[in-house]
C-alpha positions as CSV (number, residue, x, y, z in Angstrom):
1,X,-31.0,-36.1,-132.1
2,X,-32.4,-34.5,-129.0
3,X,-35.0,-31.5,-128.9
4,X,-36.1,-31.2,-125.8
5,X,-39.3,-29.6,-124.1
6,X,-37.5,-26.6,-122.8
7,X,-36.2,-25.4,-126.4
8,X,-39.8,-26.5,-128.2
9,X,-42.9,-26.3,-126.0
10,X,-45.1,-28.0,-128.9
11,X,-44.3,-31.4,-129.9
12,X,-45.4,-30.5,-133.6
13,X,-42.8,-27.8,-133.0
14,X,-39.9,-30.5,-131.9
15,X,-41.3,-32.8,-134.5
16,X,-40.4,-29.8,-137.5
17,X,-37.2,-29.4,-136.3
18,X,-36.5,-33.0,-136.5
19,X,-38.0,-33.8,-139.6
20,X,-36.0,-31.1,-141.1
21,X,-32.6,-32.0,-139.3
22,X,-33.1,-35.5,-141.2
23,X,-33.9,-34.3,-144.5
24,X,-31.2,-31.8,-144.5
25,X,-28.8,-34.9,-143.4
26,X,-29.8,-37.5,-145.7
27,X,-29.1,-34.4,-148.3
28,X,-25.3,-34.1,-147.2
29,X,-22.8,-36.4,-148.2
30,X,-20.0,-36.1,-145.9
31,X,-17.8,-38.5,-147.9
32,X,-17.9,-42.0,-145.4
33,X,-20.2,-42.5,-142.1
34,X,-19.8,-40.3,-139.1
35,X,-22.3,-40.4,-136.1
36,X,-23.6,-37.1,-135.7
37,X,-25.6,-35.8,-132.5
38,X,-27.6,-32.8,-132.7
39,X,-29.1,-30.6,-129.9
40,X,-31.4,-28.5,-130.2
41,X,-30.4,-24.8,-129.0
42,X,-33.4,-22.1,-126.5
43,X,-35.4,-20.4,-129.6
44,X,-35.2,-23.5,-131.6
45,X,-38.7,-23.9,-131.4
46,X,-39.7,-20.3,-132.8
47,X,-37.3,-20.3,-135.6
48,X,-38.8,-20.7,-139.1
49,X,-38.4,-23.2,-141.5
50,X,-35.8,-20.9,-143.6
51,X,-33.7,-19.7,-140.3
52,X,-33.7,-24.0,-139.9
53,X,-32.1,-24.7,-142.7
54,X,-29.8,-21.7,-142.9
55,X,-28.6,-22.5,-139.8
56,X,-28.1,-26.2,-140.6
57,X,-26.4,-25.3,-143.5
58,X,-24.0,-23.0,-141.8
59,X,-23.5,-26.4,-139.2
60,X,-23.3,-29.2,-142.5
61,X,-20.4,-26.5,-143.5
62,X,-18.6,-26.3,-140.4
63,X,-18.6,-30.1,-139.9
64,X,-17.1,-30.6,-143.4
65,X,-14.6,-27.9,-142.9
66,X,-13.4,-29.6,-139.7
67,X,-13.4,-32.8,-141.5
68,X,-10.6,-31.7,-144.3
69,X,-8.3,-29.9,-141.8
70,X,-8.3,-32.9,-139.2
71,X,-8.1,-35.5,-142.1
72,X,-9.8,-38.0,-139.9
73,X,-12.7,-36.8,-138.5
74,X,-12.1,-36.7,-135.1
75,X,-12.0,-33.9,-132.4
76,X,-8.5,-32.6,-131.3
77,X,-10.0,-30.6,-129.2
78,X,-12.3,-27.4,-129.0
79,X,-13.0,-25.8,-132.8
């Protein structure tokens, strides 16, 4: 999980977002192990605790819709 300077100034502000990012993974259960990697996006930093985990959300979704189409897991290609 990366959150860099540029996208949070404030290290409290890189260590909400990754704080949340965990919790919101260790709520998924995505069925068997996967490594994830997340990076954090410009604005991250100034987005709200709500617009967080909406946003996660709409990523957990995504990640579990590719999952049951590719049967596997794995990338075949851009999604």
């Amino acid at each position: 999980m990366v959150v860099g300077k540029r996208h949070a100034k404030r290290a409290v502000d890189r260590n909400r977002i990754r704080r949340q990012v965990r919790e919101s993974f260790r709520q998924r259960s995505l069925g068997r192990p996967f490594d994830v990697v997340i990076l954090a996006r410009p604005g991250a930093g100034a987005c709200t605790k709500q617009m967080l985990a909406e946003s996660l959300e709409q990523l957990w979704a995504r990640l579990e819709q590719h999952i049951q189409d590719n049967g596997d897991g794995r990338s075949r290609g851009r999604s």
